[in-house]
DOVEX-790965 format. One record per residue (C-alpha): x, y, z; residue number from 1; residue in three letters. Coordinates in steps of 0.5 Angstrom, whole numbers, m for minus. Example, Ala and Ser with C-alpha at 12.3 -4.5 7.8 and 13.67 -1.06 7.14 Angstrom:
<dopas>
       u       v       w     k     r
      25      m9      16     1   ALA
      27      m2      14     2   SER
</dopas>
This chain:
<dopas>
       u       v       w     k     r
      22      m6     162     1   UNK
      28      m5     160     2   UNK
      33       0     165     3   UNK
      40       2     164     4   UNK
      46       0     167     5   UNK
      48       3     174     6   UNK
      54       7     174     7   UNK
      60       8     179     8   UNK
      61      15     182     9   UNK
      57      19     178    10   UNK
      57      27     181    11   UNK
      54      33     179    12   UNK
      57      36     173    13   UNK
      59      43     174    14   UNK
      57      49     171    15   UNK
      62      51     168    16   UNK
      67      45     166    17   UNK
      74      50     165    18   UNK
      74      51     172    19   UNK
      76      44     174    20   UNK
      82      43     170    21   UNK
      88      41     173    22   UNK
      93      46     175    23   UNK
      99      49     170    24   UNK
     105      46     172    25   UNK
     109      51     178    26   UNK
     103      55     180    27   UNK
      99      53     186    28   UNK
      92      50     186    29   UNK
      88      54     190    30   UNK
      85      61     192    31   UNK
      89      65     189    32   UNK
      87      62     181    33   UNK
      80      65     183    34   UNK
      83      72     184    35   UNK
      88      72     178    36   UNK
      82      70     173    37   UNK
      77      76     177    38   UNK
      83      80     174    39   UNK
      83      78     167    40   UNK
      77      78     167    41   UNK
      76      86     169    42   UNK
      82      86     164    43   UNK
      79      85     158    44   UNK
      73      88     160    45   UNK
      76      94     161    46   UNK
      80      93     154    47   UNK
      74      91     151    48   UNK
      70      98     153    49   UNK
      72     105     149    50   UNK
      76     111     152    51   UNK
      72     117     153    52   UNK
      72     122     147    53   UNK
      73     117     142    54   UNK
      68     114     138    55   UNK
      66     107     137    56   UNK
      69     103     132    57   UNK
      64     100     125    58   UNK
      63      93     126    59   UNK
      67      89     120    60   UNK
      67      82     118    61   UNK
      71      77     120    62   UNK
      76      78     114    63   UNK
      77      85     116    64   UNK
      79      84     122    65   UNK
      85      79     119    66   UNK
      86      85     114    67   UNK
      87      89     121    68   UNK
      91      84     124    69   UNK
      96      84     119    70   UNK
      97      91     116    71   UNK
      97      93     125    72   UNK
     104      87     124    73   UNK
     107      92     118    74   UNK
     105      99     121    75   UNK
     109      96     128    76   UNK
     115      92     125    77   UNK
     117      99     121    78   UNK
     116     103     127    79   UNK
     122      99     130    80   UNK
     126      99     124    81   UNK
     128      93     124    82   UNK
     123      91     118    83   UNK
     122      83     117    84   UNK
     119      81     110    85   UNK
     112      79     111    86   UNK
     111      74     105    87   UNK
     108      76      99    88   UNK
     101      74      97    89   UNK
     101      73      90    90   UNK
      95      75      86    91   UNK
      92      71      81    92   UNK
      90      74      73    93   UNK
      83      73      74    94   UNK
      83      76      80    95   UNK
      82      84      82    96   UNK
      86      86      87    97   UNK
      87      93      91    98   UNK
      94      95      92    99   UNK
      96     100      99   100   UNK
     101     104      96   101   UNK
     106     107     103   102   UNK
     106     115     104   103   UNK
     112     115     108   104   UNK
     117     112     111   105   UNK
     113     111     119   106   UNK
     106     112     117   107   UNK
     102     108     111   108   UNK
      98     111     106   109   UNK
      90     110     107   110   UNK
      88     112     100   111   UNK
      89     105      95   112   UNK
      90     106      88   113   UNK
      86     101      85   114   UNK
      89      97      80   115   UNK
      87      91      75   116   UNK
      92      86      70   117   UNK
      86      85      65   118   UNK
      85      91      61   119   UNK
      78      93      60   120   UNK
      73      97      56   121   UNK
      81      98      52   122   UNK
      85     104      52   123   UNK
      81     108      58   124   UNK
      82     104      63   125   UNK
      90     103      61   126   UNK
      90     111      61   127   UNK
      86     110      68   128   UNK
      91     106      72   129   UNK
      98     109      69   130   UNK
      95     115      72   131   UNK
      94     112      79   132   UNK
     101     109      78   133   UNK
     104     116      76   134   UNK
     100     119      82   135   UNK
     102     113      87   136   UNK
     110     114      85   137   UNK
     110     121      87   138   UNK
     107     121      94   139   UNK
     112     115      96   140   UNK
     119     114      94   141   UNK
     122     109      91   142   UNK
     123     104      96   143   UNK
     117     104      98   144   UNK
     114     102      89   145   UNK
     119      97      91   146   UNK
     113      95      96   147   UNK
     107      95      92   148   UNK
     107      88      90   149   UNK
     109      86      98   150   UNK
     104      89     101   151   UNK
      97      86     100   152   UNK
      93      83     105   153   UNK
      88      77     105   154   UNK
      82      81     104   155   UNK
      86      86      99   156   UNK
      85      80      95   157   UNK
      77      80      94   158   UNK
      74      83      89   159   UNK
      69      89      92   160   UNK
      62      89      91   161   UNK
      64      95      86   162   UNK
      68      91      81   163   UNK
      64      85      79   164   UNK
      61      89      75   165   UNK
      67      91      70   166   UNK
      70      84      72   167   UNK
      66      81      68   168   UNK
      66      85      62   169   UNK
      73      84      62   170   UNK
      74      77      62   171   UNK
      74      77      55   172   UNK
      80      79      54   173   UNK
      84      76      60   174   UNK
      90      72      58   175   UNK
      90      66      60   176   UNK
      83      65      64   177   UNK
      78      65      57   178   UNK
      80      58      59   179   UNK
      75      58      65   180   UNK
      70      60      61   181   UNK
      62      58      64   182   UNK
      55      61      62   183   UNK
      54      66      67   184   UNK
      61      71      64   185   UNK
      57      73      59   186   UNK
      64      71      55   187   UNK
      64      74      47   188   UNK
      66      66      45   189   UNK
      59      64      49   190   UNK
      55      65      42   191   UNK
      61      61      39   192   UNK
      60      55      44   193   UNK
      53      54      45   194   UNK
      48      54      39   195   UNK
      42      55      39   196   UNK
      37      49      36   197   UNK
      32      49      31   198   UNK
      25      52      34   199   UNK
      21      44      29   200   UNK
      14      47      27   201   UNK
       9      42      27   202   UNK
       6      46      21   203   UNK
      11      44      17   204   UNK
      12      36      18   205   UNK
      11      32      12   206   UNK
       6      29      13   207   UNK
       3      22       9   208   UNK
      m2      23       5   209   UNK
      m9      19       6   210   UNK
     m13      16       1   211   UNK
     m20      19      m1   212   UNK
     m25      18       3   213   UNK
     m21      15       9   214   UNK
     m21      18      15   215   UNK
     m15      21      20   216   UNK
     m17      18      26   217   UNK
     m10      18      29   218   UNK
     m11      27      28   219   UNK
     m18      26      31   220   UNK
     m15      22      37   221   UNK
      m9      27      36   222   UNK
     m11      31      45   223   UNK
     m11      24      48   224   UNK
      m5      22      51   225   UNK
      m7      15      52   226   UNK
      m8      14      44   227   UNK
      m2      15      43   228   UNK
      m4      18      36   229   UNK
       2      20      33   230   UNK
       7      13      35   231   UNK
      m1       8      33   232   UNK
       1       7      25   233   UNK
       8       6      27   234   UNK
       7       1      33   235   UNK
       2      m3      29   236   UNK
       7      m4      23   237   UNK
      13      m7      27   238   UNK
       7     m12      30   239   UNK
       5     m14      23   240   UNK
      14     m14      21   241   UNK
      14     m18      29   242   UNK
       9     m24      26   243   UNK
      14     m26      21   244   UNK
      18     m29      27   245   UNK
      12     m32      31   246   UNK
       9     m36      25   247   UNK
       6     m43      28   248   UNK
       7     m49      23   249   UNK
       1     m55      24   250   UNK
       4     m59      30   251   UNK
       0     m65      31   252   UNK
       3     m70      25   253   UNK
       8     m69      29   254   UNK
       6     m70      37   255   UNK
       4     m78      38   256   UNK
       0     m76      44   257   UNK
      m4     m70      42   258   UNK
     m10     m69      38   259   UNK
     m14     m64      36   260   UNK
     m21     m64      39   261   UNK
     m16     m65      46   262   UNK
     m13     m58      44   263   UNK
     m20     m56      43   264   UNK
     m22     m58      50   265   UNK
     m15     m54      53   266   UNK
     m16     m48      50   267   UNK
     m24     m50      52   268   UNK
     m22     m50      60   269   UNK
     m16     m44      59   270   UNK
     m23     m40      57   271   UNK
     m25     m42      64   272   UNK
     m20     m40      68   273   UNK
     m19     m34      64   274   UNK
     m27     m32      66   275   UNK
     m26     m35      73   276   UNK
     m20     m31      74   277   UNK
     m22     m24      71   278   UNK
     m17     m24      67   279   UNK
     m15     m19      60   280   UNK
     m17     m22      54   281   UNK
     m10     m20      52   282   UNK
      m8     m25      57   283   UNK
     m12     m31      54   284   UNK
     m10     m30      47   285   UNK
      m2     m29      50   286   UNK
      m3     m36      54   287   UNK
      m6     m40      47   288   UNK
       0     m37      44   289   UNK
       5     m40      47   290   UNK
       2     m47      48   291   UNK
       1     m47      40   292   UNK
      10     m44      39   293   UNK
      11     m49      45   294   UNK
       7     m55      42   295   UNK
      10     m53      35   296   UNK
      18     m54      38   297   UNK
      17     m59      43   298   UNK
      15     m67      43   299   UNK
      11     m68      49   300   UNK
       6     m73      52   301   UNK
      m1     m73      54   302   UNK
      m1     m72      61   303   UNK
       3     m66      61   304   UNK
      m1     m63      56   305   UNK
      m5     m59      62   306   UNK
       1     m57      65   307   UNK
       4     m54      59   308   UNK
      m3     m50      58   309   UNK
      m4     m48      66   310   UNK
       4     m46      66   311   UNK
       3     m42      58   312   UNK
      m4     m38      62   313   UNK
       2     m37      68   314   UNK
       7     m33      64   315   UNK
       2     m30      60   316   UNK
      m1     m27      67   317   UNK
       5     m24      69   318   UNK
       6     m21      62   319   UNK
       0     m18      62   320   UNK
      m4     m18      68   321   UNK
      m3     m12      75   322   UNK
      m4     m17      80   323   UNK
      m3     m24      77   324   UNK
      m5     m30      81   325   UNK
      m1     m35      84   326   UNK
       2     m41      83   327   UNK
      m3     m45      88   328   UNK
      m8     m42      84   329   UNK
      m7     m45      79   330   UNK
      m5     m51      83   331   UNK
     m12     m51      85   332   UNK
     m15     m50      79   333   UNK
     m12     m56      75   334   UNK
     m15     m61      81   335   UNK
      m7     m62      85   336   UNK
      m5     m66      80   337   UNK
       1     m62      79   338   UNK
       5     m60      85   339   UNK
      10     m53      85   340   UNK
      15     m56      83   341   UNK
      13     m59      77   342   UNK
      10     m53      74   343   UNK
      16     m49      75   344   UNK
      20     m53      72   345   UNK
      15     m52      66   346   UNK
      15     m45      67   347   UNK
      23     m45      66   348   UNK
      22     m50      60   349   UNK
      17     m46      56   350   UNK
      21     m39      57   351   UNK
      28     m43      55   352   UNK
      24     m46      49   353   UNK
      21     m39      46   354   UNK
      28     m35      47   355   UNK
      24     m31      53   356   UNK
      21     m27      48   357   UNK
      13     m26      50   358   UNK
      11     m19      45   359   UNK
       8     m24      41   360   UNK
       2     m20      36   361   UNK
      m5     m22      38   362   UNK
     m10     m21      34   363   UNK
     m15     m18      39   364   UNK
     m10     m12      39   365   UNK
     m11     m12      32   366   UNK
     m18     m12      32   367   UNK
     m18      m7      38   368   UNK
     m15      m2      33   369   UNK
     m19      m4      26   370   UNK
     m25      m2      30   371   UNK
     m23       4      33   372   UNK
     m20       6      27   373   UNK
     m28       5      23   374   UNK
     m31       7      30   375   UNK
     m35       0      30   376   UNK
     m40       0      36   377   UNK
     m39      m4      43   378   UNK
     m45      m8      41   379   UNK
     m41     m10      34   380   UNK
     m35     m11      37   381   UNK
     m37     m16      42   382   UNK
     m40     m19      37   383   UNK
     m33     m20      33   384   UNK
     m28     m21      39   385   UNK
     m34     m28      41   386   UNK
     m32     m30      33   387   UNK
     m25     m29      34   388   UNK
     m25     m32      40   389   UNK
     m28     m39      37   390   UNK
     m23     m39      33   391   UNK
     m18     m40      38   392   UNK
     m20     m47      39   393   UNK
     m21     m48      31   394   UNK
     m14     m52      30   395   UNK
     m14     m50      22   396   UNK
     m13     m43      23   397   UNK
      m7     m43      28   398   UNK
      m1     m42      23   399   UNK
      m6     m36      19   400   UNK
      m4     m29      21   401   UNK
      m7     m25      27   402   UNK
      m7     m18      23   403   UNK
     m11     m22      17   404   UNK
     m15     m26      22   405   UNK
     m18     m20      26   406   UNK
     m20     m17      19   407   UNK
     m24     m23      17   408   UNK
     m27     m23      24   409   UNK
     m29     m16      23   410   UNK
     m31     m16      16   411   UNK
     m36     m23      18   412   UNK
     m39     m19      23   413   UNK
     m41     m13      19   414   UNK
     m43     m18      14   415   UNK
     m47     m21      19   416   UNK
     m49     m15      21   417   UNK
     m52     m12      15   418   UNK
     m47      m7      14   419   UNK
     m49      m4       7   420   UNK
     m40      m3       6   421   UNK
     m38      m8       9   422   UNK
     m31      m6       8   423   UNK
     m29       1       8   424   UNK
     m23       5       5   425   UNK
     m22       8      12   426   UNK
     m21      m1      15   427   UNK
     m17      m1       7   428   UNK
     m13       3      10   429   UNK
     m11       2      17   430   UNK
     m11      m5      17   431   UNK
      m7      m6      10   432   UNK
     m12     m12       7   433   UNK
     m16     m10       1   434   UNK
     m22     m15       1   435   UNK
     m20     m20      m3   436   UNK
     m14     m22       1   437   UNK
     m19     m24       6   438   UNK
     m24     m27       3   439   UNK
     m22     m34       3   440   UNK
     m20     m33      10   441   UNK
     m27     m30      12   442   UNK
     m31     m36       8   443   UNK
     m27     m41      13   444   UNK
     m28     m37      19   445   UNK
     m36     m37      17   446   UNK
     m36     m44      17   447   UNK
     m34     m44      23   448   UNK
     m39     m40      26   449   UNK
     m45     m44      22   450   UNK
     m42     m52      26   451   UNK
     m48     m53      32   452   UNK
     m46     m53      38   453   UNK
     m41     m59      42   454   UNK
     m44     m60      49   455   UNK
     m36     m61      51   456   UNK
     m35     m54      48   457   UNK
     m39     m49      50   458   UNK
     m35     m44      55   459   UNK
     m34     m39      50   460   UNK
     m41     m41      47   461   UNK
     m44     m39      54   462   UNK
     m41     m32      56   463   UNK
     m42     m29      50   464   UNK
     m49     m31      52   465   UNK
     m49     m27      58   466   UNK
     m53     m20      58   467   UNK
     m46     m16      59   468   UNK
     m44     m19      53   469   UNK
     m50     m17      49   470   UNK
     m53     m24      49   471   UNK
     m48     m24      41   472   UNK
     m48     m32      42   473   UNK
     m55     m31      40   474   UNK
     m55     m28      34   475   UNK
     m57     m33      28   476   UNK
     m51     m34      24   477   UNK
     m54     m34      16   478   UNK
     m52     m39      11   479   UNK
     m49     m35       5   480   UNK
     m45     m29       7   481   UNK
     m47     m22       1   482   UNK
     m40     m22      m1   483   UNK
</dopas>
């Protein structure tokens, strides 16, 4: 337990600290300050009470009182005759102040005569202070005009409470203080300064047009905060501007120890992870993006490819995912055959080689927002992202872009589906592809799907056939598409 350090000579400490100061120089210490300080004490009480037959004094303010003191300065040095200058207060020209205007040579007249430097309301106020001047100069002599500027006190100077009101009207034609101008004055130049903005009515914004027969989703969803209707259309034109910088070119002439069916396996076992984790869809397609760009720049060796691809799953975590896993579980998941540092030094290799730019647009978005758009069931949609899923591993479709592909998947799956118009105005439109510009894409995309099954390949294959994904792997693929 811890306890303080002892003190020396500590005494009790006496209630009342002024009496033990030491004595004034040439008086004694003793008894006999007891008795003098009694009598100040009776002293002041006695000059604290009230005589008789007088009445009590009105309570002021701290201010008054110093009003009192200086004008009880003034009465008492004319009564001795030997008058000193008291120093002038200066007023201010924003400032209305009371001035006490002297009714004799011994006595000072109570009865202030109120003056103002700014004119207000015009000539009614110049006739009012003239006469309250006429007046003061016929009650006083001369050599007491000569003090009406002299004599001002402290409190004088404040404005009453009476006054705000007429100061506040007459600031517009002050001399020099329309400078100091603020909102609350109420200043005539107030409407010049401030402007007031254009109230927009949304009844009368330009708004495009839809063709015939396309439905305005964006409008429907107009009450949902999280569709974000009014910006959707323009967000997803700057991703299809966005995949100009992200087009992938076919590496594998160019990587010596790479092959296709080693990628396709890679991104197999990148599906695992993605399941075994729980991550976003988002993040799967962002990880399989970056290894393509990653692959595309760099010559690489085959016992780095699964590094690369855990590390390209790692940075796509923390660009997508709330709470991303840690580096020893990705560590762990490929068999501790890289340490932490290896796949941090990978990682800094891999942001460096893609500019840290990771808003690359995926495919899954695109199609997340086609389907939404033509208002596809769950049970269809799953069924279209297991086809765009399955072409990630498909080596022939990595330099197509991500906004045709999710049309043609989607289109494949309403062909599949049996849909009686595969191809609305409404997809038309939101996804900006006409049917023929995704019919050569949509046949290779039903090739895919009609190959059988390879035993090495078979995680995507196997989820999509759980019960929570509507068992869509089942669905027999047909040989000839109705298109």
């Amino acid at each position: 337990m811890n306890t303080r350090p002892a003190t020396r000579g500590l005494t009790a400490r006496p209630q009342n600290e002024n009496l033990t100061r030491p004595p004034l120089p040439g008086r004694a210490h003793g008894p006999s300050m007891a008795v003098d300080k009694a009598k100040v004490l009776t002293l002041k009480r006695k000059a604290e009470g009230v005589p008789e037959g007088t009445k009590a004094p009105k309570k002021r303010s701290a201010l008054g009182e110093i009003t009192n003191a200086i004008e009880k300065k003034l009465i008492d040095s004319k009564k001795g005759g030997d008058a000193k200058k008291v120093p002038r207060l200066k007023r201010s020209r924003s400032t209305v102040s009371l001035i006490k205007v002297a009714a004799g040579k011994a006595t000072i007249n109570k009865e202030a005569v109120q003056l103002s430097s700014i004119r207000v309301k015009g000539e009614k106020l110049a006739e009012v202070q003239t006469k309250d001047l006429s007046k003061a100069a016929g009650e006083g002599s001369k050599s007491h005009s000569k003090d009406l500027t002299k004599d001002v006190s402290f409190c004088d100077m404040l404005p009453s409470s009476l006054e705000t009101a007429s100061s506040q009207e007459s600031k517009g034609s002050m001399d020099d203080s329309a400078l100091y101008i603020t909102a609350s004055e109420g200043s005539p130049l107030q409407a010049k300064v401030v402007m007031k903005m254009p109230v927009l009515d949304e009844t009368t914004e330009t708004k495009e047009e839809l063709p015939e027969g396309v439905e305005d989703f964006d409008q429907e969803m107009k009450e949902d905060p999280t569709a974000v209707a009014n910006y959707a259309n323009h967000i997803f034109k700057y991703y299809r501007e966005r995949e100009k910088k992200f087009v992938i070119e076919k590496y594998i002439e160019r990587q010596p120890d790479v092959m296709r069916s080693m990628r396709a396996i890679l991104v197999d076992w990148m599906v695992e992870v993605q399941e075994s984790f729980e991550l976003n869809h988002e993040t799967l397609y962002l990880g399989v993006k970056i290894l393509d760009l990653y692959l595309t720049r760099v010559i690489i060796k085959r016992d780095t490819l699964q590094l690369i691809g855990s590390t390209a799953l790692f940075i796509a975590c923390k660009f997508d995912e709330r709470t991303p896993p840690y580096v020893d579980d990705f560590l762990y998941i490929c068999d501790d055959a890289y340490n932490r540092k290896e796949l941090l030094a990978m990682e800094i290799k891999i942001l460096k080689e893609i500019e840290f730019d990771l808003g690359v647009p995926l495919s899954y978005r695109f199609l997340r927002r086609y389907a939404r758009c033509a208002k596809v069931g769950m049970e269809d949609l799953t069924f279209t992202r297991y086809i765009l899923e399955m072409s990630l591993m498909d080596y022939d479709l990595i330099d197509c872009s991500d906004s045709a592909l999710a049309a043609a998947a989607l289109l494949l799956s309403r062909c599949i589906k049996g849909e009686e118009v595969p191809w609305t105005a409404t997809l038309e439109y939101y996804s900006g592809y006409k049917m023929e510009d995704i019919y050569h894409l949509t046949q290779m995309l039903h090739s895919m799907m009609c190959q059988p099954p390879k035993e090495h390949l078979s995680t995507i294959r196997n989820k999509y056939s759980h019960k929570v994904f509507y068992e869509v792997a089942k669905i027999p693929i047909p040989e000839k598409l109705p298109l």
